[in-house]
C-alpha positions as CSV (number, residue, x, y, z in Angstrom):
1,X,-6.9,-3.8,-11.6
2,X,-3.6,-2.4,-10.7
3,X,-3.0,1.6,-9.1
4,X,-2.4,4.2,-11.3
5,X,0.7,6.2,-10.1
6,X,2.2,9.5,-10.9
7,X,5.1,11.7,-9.4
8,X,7.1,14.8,-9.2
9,X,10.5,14.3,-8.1
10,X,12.4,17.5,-6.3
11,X,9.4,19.7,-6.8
12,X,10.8,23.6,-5.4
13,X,8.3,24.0,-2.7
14,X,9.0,22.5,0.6
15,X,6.7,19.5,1.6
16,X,5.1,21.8,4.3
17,X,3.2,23.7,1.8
18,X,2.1,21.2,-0.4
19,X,0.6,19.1,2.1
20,X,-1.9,22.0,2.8
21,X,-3.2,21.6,-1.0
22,X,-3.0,17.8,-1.2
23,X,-5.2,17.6,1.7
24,X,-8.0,19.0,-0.2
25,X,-7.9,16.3,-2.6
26,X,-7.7,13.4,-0.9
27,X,-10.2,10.7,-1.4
28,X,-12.1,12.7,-3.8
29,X,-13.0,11.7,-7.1
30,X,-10.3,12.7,-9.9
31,X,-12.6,14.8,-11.6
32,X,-13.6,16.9,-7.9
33,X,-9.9,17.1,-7.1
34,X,-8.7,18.7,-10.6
35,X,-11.9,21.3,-10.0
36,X,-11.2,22.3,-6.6
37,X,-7.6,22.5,-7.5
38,X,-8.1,25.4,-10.1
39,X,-9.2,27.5,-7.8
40,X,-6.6,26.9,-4.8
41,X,-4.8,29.9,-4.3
42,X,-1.6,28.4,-3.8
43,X,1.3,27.8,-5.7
44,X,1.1,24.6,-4.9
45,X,-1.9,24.0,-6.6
46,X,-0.8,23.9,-9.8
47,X,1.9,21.4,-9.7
48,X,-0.5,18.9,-7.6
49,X,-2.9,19.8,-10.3
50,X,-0.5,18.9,-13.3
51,X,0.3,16.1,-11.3
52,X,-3.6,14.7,-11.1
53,X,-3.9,15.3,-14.8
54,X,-1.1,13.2,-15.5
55,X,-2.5,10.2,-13.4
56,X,-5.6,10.5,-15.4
57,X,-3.8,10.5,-18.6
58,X,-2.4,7.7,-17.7
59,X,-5.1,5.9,-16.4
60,X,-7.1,6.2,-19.5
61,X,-4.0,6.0,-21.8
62,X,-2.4,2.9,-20.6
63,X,-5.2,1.0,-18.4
64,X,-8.4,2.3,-20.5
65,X,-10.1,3.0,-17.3
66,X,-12.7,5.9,-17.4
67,X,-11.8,9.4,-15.8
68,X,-15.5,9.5,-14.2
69,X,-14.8,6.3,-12.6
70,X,-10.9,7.1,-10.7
71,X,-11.0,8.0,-7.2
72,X,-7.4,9.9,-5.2
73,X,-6.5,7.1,-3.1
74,X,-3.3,7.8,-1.8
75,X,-1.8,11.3,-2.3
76,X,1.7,12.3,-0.1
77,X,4.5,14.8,-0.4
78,X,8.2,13.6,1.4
79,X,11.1,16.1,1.8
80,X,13.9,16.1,-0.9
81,X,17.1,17.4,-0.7
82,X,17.2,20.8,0.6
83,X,19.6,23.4,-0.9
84,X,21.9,24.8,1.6
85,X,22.5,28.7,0.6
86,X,24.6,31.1,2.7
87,X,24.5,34.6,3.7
88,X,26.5,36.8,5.7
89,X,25.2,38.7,8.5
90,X,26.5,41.7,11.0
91,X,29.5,41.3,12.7
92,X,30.7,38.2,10.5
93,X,28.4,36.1,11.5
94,X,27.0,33.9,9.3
95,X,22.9,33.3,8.3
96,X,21.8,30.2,6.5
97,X,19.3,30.0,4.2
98,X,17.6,26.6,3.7
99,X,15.8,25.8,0.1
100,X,13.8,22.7,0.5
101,X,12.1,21.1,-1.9
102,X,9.5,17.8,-2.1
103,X,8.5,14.7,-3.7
104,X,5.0,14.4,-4.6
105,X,3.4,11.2,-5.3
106,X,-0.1,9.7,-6.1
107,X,-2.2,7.0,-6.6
108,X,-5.6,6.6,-8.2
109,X,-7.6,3.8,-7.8
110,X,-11.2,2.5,-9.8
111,X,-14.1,3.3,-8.1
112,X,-15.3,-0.1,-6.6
113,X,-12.1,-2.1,-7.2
């Protein structure tokens, strides 16, 4: 049986942050990870937990595996661009203002396979 795989492409948090949420969920059961992820109190939690949905939807949609039965294999979050914004400070100097952003990407695997 093949991965499942899901992704969010230039996601407006910076990697940084999400990896504190997807740490939570890794190598827990599909089910486990979407619970503990409705109570995070980040705002990262509910794009990672979209994101987990999604792979479920598509496992049971597309591969007719079992939701009880998927397991967070591999779960990452990779810089994307960063937006470069600009300010101007005292004197004329001038203060940059960096918006990053991330990838996020996931893979669920069956239980046992």
């Amino acid at each position: 049986m093949s991965d499942i795989h899901a992704k969010i492409s230039n996601l407006s948090l910076s990697a940084q942050k999400v990896r504190l949420v997807i740490d939570m969920v890794r190598g827990k059961s599909a089910n486990e990870a979407l619970e503990i992820l409705r109570f995070v109190n980040k705002r990262a939690a509910l794009p990672v937990q979209k994101l987990v949905a999604s792979a479920v939807a598509n496992a049971e949609e597309n591969f007719g595996v079992s939701r009880d039965d998927l397991i967070v294999a591999k779960i990452t979050a990779d810089e994307a661009p960063t937006r470069k914004w600009r300010r101007f400070g005292a004197r004329g100097r001038f203060k940059p203002i960096l918006r990053r952003s991330s990838h996020v990407s996931i893979v669920l695997r069956e239980r046992g396979a």
